[in-house]
N, CA and C atoms as an extended XYZ file, in Angstrom:
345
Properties=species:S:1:pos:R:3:atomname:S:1:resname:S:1:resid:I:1 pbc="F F F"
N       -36.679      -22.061      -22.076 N   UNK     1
C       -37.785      -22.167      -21.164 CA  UNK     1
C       -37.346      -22.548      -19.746 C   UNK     1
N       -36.171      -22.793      -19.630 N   UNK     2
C       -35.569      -22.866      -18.220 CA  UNK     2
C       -35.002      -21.981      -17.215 C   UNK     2
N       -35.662      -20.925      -18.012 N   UNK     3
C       -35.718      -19.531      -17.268 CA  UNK     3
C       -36.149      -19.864      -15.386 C   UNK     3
N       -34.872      -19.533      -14.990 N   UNK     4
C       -35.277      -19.686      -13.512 CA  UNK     4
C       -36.553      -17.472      -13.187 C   UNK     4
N       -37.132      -17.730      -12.600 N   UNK     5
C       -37.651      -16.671      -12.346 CA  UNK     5
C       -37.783      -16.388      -10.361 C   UNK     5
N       -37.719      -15.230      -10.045 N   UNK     6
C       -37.668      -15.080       -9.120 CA  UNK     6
C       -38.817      -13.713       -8.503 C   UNK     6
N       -39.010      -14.202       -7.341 N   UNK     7
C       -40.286      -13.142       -6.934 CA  UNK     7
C       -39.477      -12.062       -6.282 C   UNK     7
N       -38.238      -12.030       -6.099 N   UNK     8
C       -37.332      -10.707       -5.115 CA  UNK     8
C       -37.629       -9.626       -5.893 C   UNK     8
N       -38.024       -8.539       -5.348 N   UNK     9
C       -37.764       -7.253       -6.261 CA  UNK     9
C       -36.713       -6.423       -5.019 C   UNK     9
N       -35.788       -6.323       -6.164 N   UNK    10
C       -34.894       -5.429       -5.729 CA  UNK    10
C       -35.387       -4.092       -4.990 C   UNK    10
N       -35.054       -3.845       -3.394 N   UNK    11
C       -35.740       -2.611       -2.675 CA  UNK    11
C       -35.019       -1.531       -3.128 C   UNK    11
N       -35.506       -0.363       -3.894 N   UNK    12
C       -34.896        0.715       -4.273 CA  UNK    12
C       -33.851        1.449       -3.139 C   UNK    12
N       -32.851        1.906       -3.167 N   UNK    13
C       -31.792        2.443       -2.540 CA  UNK    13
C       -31.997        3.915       -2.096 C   UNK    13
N       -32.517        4.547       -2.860 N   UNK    14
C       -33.361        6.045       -2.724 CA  UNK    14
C       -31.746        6.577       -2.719 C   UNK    14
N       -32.073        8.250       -2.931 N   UNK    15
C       -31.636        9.001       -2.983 CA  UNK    15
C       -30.209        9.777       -1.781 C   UNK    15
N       -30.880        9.310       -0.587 N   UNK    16
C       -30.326        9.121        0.848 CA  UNK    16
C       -29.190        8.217        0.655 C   UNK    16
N       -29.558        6.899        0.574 N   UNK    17
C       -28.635        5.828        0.560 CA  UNK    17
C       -27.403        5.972       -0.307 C   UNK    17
N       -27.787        6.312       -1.917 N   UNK    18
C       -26.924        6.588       -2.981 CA  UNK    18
C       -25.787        8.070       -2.122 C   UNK    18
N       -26.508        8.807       -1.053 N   UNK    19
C       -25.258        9.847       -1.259 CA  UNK    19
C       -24.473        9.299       -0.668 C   UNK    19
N       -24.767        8.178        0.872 N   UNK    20
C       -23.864        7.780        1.786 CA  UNK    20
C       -22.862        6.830        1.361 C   UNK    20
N       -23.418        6.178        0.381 N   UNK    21
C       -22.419        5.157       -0.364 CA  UNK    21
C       -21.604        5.721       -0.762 C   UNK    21
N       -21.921        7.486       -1.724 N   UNK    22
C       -20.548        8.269       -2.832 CA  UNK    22
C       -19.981        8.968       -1.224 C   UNK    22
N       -20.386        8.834       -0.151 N   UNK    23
C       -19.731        9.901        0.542 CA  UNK    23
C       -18.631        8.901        1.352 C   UNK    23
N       -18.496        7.814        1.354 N   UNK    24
C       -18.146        6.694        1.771 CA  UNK    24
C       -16.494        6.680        1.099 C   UNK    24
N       -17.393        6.494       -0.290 N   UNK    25
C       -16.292        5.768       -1.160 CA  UNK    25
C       -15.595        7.340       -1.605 C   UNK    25
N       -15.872        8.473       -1.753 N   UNK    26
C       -15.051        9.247       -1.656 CA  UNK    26
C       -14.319        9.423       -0.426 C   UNK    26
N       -14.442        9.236        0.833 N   UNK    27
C       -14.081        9.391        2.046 CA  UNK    27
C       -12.222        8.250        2.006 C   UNK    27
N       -13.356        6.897        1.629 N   UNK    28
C       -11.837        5.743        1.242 CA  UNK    28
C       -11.113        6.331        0.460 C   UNK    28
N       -11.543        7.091       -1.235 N   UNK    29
C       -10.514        7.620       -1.961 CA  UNK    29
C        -9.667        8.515       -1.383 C   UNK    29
N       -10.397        9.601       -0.698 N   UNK    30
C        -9.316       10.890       -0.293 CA  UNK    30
C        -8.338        9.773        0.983 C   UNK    30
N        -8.929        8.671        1.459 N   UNK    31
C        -7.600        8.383        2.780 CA  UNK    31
C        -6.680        7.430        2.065 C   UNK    31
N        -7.086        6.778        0.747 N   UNK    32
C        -6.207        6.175        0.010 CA  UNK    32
C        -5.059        7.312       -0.542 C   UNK    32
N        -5.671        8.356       -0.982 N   UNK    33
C        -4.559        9.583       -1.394 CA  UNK    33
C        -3.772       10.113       -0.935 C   UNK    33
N        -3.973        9.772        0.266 N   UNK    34
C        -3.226       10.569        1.667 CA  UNK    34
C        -2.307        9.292        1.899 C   UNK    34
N        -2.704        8.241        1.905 N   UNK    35
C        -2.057        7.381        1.957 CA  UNK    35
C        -0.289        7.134        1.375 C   UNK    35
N        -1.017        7.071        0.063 N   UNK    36
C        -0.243        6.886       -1.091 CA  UNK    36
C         0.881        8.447       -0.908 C   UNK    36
N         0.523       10.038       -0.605 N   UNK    37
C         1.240       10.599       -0.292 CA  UNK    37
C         2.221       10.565        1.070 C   UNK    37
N         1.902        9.675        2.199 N   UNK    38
C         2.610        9.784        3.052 CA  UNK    38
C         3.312        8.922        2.764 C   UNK    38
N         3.452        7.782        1.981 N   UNK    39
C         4.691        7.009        1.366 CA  UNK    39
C         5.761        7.872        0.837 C   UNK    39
N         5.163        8.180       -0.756 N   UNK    40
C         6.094        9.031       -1.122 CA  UNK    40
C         7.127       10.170        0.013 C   UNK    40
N         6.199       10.731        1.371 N   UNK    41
C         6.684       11.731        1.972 CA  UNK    41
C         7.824       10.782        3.006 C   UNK    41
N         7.804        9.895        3.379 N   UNK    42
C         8.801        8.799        4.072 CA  UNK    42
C        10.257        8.829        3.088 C   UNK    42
N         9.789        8.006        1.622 N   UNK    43
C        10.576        8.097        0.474 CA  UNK    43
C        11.452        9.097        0.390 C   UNK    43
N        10.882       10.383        0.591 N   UNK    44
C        11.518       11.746        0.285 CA  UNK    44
C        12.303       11.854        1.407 C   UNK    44
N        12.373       11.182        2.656 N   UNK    45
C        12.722       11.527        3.853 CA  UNK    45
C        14.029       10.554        3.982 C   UNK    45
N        13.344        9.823        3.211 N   UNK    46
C        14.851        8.668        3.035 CA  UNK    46
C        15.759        9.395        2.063 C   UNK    46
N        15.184        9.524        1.243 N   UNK    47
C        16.628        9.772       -0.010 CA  UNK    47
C        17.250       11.114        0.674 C   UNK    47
N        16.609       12.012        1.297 N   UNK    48
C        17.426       13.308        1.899 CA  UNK    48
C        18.639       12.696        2.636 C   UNK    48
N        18.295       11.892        4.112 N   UNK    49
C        18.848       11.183        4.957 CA  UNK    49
C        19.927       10.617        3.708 C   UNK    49
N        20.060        9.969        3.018 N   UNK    50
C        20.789        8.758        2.375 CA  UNK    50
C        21.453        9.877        1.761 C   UNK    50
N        21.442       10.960        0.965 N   UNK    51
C        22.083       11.959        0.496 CA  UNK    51
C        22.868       12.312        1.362 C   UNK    51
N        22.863       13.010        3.123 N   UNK    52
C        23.265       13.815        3.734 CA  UNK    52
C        24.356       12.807        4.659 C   UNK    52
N        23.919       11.402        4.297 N   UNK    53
C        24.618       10.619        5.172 CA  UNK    53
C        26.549       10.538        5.287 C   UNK    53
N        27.173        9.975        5.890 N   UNK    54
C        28.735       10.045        5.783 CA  UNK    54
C        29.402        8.675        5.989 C   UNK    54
N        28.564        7.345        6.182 N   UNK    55
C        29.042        6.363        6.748 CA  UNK    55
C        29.417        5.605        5.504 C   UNK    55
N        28.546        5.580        4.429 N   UNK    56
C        28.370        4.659        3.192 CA  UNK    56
C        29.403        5.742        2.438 C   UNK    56
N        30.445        5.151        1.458 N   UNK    57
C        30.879        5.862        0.333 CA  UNK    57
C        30.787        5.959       -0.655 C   UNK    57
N        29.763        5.010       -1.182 N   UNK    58
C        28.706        5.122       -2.543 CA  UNK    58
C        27.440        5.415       -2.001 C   UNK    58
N        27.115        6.235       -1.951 N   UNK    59
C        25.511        6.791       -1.608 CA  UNK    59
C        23.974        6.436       -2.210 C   UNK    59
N        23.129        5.538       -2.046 N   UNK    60
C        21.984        5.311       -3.022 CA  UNK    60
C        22.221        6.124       -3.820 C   UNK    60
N        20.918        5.470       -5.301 N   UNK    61
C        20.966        6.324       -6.226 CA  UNK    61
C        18.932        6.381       -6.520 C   UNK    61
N        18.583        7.529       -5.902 N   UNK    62
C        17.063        6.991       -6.751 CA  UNK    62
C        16.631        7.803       -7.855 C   UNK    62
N        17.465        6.668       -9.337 N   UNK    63
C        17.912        7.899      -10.025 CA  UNK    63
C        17.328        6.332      -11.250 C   UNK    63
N        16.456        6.295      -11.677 N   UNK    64
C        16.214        5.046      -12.888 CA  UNK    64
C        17.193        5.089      -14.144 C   UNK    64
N        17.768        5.861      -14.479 N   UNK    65
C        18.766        5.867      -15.702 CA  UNK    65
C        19.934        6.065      -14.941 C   UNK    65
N        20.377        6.263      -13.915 N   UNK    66
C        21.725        5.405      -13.419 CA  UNK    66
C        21.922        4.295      -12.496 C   UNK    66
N        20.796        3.978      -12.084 N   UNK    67
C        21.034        2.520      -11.129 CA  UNK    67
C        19.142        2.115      -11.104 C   UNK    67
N        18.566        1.706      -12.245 N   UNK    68
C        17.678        1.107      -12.423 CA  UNK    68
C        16.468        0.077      -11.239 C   UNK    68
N        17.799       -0.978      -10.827 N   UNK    69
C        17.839       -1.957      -10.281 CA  UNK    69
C        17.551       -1.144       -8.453 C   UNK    69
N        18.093       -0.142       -8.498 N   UNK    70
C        17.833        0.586       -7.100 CA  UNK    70
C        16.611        0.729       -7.170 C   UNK    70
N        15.960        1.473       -7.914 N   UNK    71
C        14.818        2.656       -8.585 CA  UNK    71
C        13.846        1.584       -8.613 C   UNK    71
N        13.803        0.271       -9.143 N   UNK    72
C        12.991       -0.686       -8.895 CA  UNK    72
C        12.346       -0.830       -7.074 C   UNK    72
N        13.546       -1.045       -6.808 N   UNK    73
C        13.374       -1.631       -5.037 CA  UNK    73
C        13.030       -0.857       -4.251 C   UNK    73
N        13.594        0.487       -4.913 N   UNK    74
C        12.380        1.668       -3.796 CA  UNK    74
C        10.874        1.840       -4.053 C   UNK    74
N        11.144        1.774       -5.716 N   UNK    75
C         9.188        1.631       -6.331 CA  UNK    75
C         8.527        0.742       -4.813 C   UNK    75
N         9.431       -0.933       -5.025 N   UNK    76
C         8.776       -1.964       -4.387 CA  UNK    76
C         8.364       -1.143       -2.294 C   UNK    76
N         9.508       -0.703       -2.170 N   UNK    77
C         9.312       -0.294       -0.991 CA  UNK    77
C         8.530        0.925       -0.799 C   UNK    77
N         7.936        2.169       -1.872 N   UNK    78
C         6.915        2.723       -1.899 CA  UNK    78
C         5.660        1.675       -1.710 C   UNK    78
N         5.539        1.436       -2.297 N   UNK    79
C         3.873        0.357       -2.506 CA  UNK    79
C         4.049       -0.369       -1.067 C   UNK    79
N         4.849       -1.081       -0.551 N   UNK    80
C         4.768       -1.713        0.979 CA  UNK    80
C         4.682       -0.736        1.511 C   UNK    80
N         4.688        0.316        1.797 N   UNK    81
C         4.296        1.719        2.289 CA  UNK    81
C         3.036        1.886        2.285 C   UNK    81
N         2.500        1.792        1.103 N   UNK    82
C         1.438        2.135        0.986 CA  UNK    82
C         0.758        1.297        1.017 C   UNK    82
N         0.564        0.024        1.352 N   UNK    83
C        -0.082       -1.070        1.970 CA  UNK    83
C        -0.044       -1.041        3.386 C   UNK    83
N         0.797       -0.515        4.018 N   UNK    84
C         0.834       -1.112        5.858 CA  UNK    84
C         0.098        0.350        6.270 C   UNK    84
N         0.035        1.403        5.176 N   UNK    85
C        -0.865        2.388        5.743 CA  UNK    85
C        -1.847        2.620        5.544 C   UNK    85
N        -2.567        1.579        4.609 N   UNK    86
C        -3.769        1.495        3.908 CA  UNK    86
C        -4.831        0.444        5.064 C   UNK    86
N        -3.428       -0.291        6.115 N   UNK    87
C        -3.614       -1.234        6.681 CA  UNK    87
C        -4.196       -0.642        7.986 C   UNK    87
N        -3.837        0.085        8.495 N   UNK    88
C        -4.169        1.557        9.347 CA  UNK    88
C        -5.703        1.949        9.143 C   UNK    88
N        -5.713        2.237        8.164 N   UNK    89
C        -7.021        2.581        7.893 CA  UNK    89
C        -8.067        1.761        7.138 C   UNK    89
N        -7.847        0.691        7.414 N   UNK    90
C        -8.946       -0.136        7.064 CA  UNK    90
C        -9.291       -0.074        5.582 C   UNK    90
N        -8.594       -0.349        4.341 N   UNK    91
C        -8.625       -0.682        3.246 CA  UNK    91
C        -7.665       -1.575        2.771 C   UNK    91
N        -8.098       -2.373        1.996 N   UNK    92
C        -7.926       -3.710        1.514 CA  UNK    92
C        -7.117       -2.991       -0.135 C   UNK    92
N        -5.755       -4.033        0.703 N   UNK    93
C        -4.583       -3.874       -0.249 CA  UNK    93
C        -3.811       -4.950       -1.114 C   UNK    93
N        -3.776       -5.335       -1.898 N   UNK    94
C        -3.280       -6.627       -2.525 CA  UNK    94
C        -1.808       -7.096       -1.628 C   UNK    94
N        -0.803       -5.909       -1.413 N   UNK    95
C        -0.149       -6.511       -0.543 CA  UNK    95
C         0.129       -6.856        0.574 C   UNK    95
N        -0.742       -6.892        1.325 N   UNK    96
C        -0.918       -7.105        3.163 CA  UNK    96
C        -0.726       -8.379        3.013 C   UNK    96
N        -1.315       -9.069        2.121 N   UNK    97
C        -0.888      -10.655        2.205 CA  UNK    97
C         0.577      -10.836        2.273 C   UNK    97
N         1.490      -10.094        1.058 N   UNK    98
C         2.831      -10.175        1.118 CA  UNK    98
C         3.578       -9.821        2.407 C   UNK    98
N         3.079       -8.759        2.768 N   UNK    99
C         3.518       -8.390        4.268 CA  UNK    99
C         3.399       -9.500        5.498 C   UNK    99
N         2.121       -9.945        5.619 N   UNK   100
C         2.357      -11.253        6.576 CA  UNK   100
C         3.158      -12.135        6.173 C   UNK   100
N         3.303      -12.602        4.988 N   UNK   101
C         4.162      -13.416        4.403 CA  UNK   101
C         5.438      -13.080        4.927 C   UNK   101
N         5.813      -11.848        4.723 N   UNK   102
C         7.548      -11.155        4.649 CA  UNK   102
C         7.646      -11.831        5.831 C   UNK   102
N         6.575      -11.143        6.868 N   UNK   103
C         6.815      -11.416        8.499 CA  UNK   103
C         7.146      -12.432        8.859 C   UNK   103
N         6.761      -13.350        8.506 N   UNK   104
C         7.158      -14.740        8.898 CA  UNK   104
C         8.307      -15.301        8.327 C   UNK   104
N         8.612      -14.641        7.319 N   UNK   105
C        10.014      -15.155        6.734 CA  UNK   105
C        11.144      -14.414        7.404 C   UNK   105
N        11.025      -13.342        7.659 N   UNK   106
C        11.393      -12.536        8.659 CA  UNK   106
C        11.853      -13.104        9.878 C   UNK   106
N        10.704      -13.786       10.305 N   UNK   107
C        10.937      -14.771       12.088 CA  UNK   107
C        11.666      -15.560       11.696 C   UNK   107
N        11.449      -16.558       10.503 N   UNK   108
C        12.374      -17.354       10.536 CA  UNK   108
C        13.645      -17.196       10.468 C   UNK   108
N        13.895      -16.251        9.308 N   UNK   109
C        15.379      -15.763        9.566 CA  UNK   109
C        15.961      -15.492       11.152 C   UNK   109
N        15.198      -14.782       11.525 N   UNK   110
C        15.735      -14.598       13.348 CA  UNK   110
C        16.157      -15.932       13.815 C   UNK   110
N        15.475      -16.591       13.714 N   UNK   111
C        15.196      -17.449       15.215 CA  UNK   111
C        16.714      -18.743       14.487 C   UNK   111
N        16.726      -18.632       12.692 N   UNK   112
C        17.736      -19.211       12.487 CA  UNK   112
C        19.023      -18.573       13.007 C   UNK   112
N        18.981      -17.635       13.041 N   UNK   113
C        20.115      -16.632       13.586 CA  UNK   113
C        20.360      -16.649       15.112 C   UNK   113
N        19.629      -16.737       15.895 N   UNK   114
C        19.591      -17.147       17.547 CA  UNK   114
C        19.862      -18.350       17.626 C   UNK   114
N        19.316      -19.640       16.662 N   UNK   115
C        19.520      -20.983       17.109 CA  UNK   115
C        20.726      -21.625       16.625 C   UNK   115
């Protein structure tokens, strides 16, 4: 009997409203997709470069069944990719936090390095 009750009635959204919301959130999906592909297309741009290179005499490997531990750290550096460009376009990424974080660990390293 401690039913709280309330006089709000929810104002219907209509038909209008419902498309702008799916046209919205499809709009975020397709720039999240694009997103997520211009990582990978960086990625691809690296491992060519790192292939064609002459300075290093062991050459990356982004190869998971021969250097694992590489194949990990590029995963990691795809996804920071795809956070600082998600960041661009105004969608909310679990790692932007990590990224300010990096940044500042980042400065500090510098400024230990200058001082």
């Amino acid at each position: 009997m401690n039913e709280k009750k309330s006089n709000v009635i929810p104002f219907p959204l209509g038909k209008r409203q419902d498309a702008i919301t799916r046209e919205i959130f499809y709009a975020k999906s397709n720039q999240y997709d694009d997103c997520v592909e211009l990582a990978r297309y960086c990625l691809d741009l690296m491992q060519a470069g790192v292939q064609e290179q002459d300075f290093i005499q062991t050459p990356f490997k982004f190869d998971p069944t021969t250097d694992p531990q590489q194949y990990t750290d590029m995963f990691v550096i795809l996804n920071l990719l795809v956070a600082t460009f998600l960041r661009n376009v105004d969608i909310k990424h679990i790692l932007q936090e990590d990224l300010d974080e990096l940044l500042l660990k980042i400065k500090m390293l510098e400024s230990e390095n200058d001082g």
